[in-house]
KOLLO-373652 format. One record per atom (N, C-alpha, C): residue in one letter; chain; atom name; x, z, y. Coordinates in steps of 0.02 Angstrom, whole numbers, plus 50000, padded with zeros to 5 digits. Layout:
(node 'A','A','CA',(X,Z,Y)) ...
END
This chain:
(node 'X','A','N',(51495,51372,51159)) (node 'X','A','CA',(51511,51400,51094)) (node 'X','A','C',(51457,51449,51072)) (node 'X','A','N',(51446,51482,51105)) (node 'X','A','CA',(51385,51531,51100)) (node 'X','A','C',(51331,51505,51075)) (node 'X','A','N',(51286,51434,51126)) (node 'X','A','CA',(51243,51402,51115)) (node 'X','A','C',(51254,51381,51027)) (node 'X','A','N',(51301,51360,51007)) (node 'X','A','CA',(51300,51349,50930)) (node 'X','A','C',(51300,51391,50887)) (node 'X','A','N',(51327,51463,50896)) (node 'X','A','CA',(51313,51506,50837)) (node 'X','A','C',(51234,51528,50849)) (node 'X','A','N',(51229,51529,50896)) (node 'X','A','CA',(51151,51558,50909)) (node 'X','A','C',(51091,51496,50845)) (node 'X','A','N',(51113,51429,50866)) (node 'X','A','CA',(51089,51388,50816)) (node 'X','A','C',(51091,51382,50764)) (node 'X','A','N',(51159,51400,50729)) (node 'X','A','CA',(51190,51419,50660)) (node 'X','A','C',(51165,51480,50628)) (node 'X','A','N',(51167,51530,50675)) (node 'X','A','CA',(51125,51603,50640)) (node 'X','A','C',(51059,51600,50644)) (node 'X','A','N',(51024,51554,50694)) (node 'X','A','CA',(50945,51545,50671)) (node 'X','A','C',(50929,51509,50607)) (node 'X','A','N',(50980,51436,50600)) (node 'X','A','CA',(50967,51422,50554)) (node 'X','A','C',(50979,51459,50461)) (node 'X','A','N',(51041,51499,50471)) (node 'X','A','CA',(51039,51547,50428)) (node 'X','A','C',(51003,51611,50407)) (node 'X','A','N',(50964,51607,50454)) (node 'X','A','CA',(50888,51667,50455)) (node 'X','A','C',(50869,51633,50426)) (node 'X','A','N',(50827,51567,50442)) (node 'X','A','CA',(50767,51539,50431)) (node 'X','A','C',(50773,51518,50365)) (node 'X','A','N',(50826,51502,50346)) (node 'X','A','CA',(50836,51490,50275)) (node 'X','A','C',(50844,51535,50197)) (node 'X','A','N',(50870,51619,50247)) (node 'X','A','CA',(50875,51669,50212)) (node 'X','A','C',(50784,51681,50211)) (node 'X','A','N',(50747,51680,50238)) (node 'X','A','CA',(50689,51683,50254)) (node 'X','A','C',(50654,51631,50192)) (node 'X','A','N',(50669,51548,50189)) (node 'X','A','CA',(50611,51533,50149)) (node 'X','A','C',(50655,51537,50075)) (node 'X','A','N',(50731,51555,50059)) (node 'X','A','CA',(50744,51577,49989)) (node 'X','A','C',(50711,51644,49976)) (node 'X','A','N',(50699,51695,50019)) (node 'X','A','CA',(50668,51765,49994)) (node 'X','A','C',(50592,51754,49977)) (node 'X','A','N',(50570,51700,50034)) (node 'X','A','CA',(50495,51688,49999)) (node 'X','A','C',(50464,51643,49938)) (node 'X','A','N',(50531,51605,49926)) (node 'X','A','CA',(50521,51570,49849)) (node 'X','A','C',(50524,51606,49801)) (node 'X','A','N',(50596,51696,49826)) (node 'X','A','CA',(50592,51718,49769)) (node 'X','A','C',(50496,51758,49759)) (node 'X','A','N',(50512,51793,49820)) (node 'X','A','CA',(50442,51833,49795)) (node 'X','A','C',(50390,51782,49762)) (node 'X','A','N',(50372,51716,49780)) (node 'X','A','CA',(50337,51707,49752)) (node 'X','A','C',(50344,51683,49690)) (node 'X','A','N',(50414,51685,49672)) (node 'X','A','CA',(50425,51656,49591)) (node 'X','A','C',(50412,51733,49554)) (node 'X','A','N',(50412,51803,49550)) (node 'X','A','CA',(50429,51852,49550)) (node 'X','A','C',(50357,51866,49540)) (node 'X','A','N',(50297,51877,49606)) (node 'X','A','CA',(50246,51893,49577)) (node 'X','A','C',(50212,51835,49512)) (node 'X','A','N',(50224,51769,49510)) (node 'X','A','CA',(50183,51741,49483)) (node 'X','A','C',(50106,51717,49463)) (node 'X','A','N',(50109,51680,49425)) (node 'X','A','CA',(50026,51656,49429)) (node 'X','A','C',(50014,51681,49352)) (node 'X','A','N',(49965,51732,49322)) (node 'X','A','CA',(49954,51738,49248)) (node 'X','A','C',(49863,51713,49240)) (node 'X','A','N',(49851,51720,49182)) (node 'X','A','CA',(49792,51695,49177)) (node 'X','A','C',(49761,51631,49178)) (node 'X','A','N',(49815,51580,49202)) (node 'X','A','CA',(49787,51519,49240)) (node 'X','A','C',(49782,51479,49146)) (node 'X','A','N',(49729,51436,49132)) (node 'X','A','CA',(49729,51400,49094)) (node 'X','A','C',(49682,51337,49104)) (node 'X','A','N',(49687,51275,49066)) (node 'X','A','CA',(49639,51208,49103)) (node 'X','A','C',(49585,51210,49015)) (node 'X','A','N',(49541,51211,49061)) (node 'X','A','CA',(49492,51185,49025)) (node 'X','A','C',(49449,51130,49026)) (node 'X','A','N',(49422,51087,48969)) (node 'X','A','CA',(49401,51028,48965)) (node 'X','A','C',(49314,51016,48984)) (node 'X','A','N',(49319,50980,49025)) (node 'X','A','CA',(49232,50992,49068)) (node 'X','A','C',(49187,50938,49026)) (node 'X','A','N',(49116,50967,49008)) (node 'X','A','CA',(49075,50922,48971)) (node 'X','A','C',(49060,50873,49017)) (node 'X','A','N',(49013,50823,49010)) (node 'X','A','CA',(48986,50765,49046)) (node 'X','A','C',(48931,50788,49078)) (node 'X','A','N',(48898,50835,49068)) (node 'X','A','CA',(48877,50863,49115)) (node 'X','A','C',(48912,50910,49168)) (node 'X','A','N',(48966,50938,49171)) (node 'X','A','CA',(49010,50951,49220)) (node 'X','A','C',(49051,50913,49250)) (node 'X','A','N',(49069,50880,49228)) (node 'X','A','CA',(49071,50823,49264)) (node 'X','A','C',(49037,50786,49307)) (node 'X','A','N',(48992,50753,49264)) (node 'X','A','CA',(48942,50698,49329)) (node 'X','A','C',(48905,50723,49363)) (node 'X','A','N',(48878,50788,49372)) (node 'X','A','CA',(48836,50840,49416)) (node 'X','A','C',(48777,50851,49354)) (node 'X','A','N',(48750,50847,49289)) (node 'X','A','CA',(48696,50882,49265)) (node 'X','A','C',(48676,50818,49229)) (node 'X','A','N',(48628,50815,49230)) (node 'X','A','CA',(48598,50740,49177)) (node 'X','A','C',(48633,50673,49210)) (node 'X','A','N',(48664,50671,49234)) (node 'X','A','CA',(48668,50580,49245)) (node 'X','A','C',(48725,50578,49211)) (node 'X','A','N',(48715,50499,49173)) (node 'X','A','CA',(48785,50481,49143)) (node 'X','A','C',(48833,50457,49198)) (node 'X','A','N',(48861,50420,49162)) (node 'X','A','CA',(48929,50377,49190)) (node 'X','A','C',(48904,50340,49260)) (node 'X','A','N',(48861,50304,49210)) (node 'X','A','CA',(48824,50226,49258)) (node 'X','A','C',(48787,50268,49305)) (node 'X','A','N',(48764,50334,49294)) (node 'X','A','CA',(48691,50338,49373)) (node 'X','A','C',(48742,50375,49405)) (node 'X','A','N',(48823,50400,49373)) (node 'X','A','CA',(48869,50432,49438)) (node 'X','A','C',(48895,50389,49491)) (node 'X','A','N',(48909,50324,49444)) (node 'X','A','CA',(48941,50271,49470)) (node 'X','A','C',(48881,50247,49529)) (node 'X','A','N',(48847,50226,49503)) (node 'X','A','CA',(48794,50218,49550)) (node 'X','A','C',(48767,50243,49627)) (node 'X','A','N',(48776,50311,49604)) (node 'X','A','CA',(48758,50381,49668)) (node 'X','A','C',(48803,50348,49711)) (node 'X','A','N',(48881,50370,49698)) (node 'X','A','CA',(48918,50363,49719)) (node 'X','A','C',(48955,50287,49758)) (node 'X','A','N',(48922,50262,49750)) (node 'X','A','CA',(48934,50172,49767)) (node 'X','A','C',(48975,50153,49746)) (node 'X','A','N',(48997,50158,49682)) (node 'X','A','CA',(49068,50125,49647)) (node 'X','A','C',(49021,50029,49618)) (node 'X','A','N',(49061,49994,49598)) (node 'X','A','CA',(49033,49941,49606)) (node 'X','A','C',(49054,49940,49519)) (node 'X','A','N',(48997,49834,49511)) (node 'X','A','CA',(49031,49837,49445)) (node 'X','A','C',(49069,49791,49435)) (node 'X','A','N',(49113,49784,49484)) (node 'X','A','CA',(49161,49710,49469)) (node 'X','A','C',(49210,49733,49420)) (node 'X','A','N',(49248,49682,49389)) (node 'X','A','CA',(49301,49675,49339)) (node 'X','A','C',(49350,49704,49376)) (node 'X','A','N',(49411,49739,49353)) (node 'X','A','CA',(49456,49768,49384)) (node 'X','A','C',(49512,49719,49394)) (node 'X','A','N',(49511,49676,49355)) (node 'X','A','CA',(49575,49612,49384)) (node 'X','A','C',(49545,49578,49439)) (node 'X','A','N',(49472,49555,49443)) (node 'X','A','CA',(49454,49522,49491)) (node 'X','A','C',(49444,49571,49550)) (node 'X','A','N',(49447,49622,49543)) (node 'X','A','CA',(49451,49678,49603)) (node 'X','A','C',(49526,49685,49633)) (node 'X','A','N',(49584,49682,49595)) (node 'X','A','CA',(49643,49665,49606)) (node 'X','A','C',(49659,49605,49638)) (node 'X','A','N',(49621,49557,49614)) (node 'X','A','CA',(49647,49472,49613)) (node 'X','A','C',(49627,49477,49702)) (node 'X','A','N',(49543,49528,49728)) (node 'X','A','CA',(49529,49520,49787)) (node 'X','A','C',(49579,49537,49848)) (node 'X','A','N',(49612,49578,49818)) (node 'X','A','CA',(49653,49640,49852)) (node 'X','A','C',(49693,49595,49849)) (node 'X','A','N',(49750,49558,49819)) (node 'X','A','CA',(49805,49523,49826)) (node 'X','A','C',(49778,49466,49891)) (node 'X','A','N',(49726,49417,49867)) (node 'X','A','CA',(49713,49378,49916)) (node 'X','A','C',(49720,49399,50002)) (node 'X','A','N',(49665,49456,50006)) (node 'X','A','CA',(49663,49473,50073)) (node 'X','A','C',(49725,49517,50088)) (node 'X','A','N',(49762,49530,50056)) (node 'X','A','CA',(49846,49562,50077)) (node 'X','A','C',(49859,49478,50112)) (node 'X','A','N',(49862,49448,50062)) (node 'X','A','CA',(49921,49382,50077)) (node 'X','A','C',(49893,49344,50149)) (node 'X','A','N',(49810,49339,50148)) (node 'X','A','CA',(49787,49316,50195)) (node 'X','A','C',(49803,49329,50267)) (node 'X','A','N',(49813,49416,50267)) (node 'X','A','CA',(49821,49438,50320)) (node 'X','A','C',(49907,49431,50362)) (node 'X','A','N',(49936,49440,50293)) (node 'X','A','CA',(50029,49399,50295)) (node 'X','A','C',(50029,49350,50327)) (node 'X','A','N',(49990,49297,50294)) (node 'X','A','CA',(49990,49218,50317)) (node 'X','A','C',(49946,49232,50397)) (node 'X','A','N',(49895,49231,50419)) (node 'X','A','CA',(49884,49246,50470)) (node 'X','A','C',(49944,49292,50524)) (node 'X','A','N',(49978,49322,50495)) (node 'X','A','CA',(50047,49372,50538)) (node 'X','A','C',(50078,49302,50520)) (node 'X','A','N',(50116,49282,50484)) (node 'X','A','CA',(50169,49233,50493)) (node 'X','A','C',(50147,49174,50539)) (node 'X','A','N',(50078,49154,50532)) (node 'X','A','CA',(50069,49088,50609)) (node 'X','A','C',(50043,49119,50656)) (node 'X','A','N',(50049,49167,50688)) (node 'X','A','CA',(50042,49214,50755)) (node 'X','A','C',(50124,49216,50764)) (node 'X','A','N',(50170,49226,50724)) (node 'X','A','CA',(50231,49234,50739)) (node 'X','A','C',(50262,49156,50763)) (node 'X','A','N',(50224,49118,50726)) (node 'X','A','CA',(50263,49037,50747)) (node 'X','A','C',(50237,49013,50811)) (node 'X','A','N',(50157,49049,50819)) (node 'X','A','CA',(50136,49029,50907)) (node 'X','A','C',(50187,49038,50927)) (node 'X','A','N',(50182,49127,50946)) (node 'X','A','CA',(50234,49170,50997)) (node 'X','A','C',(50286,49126,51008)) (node 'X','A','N',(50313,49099,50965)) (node 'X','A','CA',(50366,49039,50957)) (node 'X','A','C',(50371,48984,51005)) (node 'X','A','N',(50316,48956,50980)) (node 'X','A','CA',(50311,48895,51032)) (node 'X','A','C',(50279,48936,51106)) (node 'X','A','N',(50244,48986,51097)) (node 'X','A','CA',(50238,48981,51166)) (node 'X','A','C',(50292,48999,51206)) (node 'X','A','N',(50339,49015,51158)) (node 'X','A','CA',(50397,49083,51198)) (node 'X','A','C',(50457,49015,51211)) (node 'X','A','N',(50454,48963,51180)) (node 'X','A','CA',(50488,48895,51189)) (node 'X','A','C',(50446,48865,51250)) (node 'X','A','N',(50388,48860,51259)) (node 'X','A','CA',(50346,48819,51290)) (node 'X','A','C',(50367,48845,51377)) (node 'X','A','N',(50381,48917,51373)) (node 'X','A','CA',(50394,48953,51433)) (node 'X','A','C',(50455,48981,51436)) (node 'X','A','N',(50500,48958,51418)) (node 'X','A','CA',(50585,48964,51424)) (node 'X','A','C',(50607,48921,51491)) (node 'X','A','N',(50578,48901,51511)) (node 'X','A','CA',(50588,48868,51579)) (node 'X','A','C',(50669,48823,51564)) (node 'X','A','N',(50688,48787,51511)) (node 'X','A','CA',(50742,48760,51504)) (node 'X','A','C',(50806,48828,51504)) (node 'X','A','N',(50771,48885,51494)) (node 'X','A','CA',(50847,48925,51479)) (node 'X','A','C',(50866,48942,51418)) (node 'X','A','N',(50928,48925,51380)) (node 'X','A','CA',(50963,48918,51332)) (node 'X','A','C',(50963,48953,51279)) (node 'X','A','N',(50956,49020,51305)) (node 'X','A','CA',(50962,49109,51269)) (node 'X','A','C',(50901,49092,51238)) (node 'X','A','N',(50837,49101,51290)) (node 'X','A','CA',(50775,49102,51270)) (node 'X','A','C',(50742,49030,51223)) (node 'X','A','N',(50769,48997,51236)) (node 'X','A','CA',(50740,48928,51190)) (node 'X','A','C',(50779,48952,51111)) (node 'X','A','N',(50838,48981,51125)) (node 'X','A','CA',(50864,49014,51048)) (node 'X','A','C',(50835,49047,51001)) (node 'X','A','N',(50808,49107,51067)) (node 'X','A','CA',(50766,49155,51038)) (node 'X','A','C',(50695,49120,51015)) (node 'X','A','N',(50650,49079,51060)) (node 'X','A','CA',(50601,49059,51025)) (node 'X','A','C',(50614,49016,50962)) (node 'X','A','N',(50662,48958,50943)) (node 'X','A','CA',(50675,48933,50889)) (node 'X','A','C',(50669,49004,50831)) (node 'X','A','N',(50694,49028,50844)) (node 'X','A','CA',(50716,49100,50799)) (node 'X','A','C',(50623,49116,50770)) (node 'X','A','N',(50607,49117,50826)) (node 'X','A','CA',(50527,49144,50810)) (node 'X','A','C',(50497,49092,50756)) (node 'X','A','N',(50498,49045,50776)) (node 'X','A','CA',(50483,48980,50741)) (node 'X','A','C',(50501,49013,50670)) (node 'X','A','N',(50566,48987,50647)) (node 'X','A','CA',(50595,48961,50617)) (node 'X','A','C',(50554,49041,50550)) (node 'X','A','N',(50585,49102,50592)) (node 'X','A','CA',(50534,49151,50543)) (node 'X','A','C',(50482,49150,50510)) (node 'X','A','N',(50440,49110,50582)) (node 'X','A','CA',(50348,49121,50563)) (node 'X','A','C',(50363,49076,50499)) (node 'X','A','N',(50391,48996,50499)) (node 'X','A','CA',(50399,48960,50443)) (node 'X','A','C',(50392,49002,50379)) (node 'X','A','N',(50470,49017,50363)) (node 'X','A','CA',(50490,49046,50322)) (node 'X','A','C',(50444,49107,50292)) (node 'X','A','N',(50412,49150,50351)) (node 'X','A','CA',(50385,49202,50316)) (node 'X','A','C',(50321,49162,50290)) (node 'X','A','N',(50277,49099,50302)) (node 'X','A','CA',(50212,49062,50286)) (node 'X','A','C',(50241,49035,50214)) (node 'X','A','N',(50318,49013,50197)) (node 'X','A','CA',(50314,48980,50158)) (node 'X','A','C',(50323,49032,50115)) (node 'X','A','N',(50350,49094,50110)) (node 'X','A','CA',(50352,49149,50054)) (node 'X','A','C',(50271,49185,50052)) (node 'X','A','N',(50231,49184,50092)) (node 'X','A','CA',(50166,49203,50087)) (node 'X','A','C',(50116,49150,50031)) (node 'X','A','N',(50131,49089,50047)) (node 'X','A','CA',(50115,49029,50003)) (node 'X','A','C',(50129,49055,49939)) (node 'X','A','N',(50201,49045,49919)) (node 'X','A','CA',(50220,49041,49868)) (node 'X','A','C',(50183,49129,49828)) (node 'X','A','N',(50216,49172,49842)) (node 'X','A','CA',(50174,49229,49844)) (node 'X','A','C',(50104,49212,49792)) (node 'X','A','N',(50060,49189,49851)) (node 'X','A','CA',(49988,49157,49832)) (node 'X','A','C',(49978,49140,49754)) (node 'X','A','N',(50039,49090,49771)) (node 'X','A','CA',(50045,49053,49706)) (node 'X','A','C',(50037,49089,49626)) (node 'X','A','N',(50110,49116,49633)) (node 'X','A','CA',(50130,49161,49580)) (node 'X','A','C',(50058,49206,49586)) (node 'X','A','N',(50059,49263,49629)) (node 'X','A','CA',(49988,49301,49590)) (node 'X','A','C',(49920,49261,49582)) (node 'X','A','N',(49923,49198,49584)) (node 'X','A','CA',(49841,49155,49563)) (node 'X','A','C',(49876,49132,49483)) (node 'X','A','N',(49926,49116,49467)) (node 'X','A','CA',(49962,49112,49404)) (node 'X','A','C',(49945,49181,49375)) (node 'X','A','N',(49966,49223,49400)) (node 'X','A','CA',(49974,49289,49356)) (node 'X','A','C',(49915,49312,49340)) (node 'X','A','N',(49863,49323,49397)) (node 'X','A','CA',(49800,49341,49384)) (node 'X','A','C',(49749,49287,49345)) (node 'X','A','N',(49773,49212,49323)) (node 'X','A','CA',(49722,49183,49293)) (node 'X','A','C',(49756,49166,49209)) (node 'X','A','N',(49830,49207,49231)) (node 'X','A','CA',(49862,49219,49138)) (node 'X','A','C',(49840,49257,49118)) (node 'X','A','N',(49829,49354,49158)) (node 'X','A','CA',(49770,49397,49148)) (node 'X','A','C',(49726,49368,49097)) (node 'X','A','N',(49656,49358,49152)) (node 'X','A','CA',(49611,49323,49141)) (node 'X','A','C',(49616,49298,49079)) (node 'X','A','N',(49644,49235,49061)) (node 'X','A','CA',(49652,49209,48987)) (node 'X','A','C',(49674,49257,48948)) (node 'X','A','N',(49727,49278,48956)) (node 'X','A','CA',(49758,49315,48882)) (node 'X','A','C',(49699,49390,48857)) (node 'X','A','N',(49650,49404,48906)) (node 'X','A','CA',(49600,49462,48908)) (node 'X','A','C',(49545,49417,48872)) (node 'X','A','N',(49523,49382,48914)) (node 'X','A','CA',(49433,49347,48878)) (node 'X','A','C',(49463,49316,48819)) (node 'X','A','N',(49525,49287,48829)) (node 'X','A','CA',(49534,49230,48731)) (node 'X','A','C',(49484,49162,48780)) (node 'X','A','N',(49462,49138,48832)) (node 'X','A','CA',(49438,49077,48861)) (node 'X','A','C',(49488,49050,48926)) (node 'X','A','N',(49480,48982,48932)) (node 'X','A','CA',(49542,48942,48955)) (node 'X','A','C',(49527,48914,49021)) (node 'X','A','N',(49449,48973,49048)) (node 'X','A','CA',(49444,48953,49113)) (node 'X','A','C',(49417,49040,49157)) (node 'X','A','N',(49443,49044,49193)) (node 'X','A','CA',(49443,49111,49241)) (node 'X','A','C',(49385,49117,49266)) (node 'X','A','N',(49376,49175,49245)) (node 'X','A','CA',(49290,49215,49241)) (node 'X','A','C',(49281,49212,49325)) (node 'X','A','N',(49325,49215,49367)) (node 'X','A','CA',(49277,49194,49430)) (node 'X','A','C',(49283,49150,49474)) (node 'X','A','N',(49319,49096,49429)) (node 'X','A','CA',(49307,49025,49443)) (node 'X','A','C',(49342,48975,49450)) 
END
């Protein structure tokens, strides 16, 4: 019993503790603070525009959907690669069940996932190569996808 109020009154310190320090610090406050708007030369470091910041800095000049469209692919790629590592494990975990019942269950199981998760990775695929080449069209006004 002891052991718990001892826990209960620490935790009621520690809490009287960070409400007194929200108040003080709501209490002294912050004055003076205001945002000001930075020229292009405060910004990009002094004479360089946009393009020689971009540049310094290694920003690239790809299209931003096709920079997206990259990013979706190698997400899904790496999915699909996890979903047939999961269907090995499967067969191998079937291949080495030595005829016991539990374990041939459990590997079907593996299987049957890796499937399922390859065929939602597919489809996946699908839909964002649809979406990203409706992008594409409905942006350029042309009826074939700028990267290919």
């Amino acid at each position: 019993m002891t052991n718990i109020l001892t826990k209960k009154h620490l935790g009621y310190f520690l809490g009287a503790v960070m409400a007194l320090s929200f108040c003080a610090i709501a209490l002294m406050g912050v004055h003076g603070v205001s945002a000001q708007a930075l020229t292009a030369d405060e910004l990009f470091g002094g004479e360089n525009t946009g393009e020689e910041f971009a540049a310094t800095a290694g920003l690239g000049e790809a299209n931003l959907v096709d920079t997206i469209a990259r990013i979706i692919r190698i997400a899904l790629g790496f999915l699909g690669v996890v979903a047939v590592v999961i269907t090995l494990l499967g067969g191998f975990k079937w291949i080495t069940s030595g005829g016991n019942e539990e374990r041939t269950k459990k590997a079907k199981q593996y299987i049957f996932s890796g499937v399922i998760g390859l065929v939602i990775v597919i489809a996946a695929y699908a839909i964002a190569s649809f979406v990203v080449e409706s992008i594409i069209t409905a942006t350029s006004g042309s009826s074939t996808p700028a990267g290919g």
